[in-house]
C-alpha positions in Angstrom: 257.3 212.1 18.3 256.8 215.5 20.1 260.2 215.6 22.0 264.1 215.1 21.0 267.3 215.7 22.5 270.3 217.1 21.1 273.8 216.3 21.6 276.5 217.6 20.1 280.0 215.9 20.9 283.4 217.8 20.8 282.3 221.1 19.6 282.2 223.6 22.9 281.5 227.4 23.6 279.9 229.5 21.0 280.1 227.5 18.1 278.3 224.5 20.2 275.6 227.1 21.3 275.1 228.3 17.5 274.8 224.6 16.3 272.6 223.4 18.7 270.3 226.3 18.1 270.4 226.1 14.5 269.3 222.0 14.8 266.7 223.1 17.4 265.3 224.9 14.4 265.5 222.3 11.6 264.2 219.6 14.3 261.8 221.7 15.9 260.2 222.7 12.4 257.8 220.2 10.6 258.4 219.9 6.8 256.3 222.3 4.5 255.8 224.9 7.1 258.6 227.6 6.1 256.6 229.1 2.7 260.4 230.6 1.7 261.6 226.1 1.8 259.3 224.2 2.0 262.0 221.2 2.5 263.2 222.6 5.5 262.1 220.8 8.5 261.7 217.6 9.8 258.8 214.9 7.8 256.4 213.3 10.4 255.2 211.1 7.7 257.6 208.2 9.6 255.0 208.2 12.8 253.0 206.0 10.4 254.6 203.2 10.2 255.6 200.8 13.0 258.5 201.8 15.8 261.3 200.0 14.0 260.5 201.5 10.7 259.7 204.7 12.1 263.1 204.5 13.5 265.0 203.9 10.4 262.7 206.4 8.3 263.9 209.3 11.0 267.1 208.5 10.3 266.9 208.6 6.9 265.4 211.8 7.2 267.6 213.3 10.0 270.8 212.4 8.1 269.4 213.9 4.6 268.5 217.0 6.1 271.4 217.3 8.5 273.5 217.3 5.3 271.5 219.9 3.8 271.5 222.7 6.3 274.1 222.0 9.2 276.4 220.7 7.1 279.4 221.3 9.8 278.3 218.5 12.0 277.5 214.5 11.1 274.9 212.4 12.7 276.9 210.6 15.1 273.9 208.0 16.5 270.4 208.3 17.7 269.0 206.2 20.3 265.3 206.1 20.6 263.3 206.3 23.7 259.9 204.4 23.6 257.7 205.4 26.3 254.3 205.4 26.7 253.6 205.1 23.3 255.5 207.7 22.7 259.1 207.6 20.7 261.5 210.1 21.5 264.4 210.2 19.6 267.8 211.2 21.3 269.9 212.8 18.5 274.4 212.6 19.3 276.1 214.4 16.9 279.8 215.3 16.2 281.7 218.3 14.6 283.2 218.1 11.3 287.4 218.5 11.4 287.1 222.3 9.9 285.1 224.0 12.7 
């Protein structure tokens, strides 16, 4: 899983732009690699298993970490792309009612 997409639903202008970039970063950094956290980041250890399980571990994973360090915006669904052996997660999510 090299590539996502990120969506975020009903948050616009400068809060949107802030959130996306901040869950460019958490998505776009592997687990372990930030020496001040080494929690922050997304685990690969989910490209293991088969696609369906690899599907369900991401979330898992998304989710839990989501809620750790964006906690204004929820998960809303992902929709994975298989192609070419390649899985390529497509990531929705929505603002929380206080931004």
């Amino acid at each position: 899983m090299e590539r996502y997409e990120l969506s975020i639903l009903d948050v616009y202008g400068e809060p949107a732009e802030e959130l996306k970039r901040n869950l460019s970063t958490l998505f776009g950094t592997r687990a372990g690699a930030q020496p001040a956290d080494r929690e922050f980041g997304i685990s690969w250890e989910c490209l293991d298993e088969i696609p369906e399980a690899a599907e369900s571990l991401f979330f898992l994973e998304a989710t839990r970490k989501v809620e750790r360090y964006e906690p204004r915006v929820n998960i809303h669904d992902i929709v994975f792309e298989q192609k070419e052996g390649r899985l390529t997660p497509h990531i929705y999510f929505k603002g929380k009612e206080e931004l």
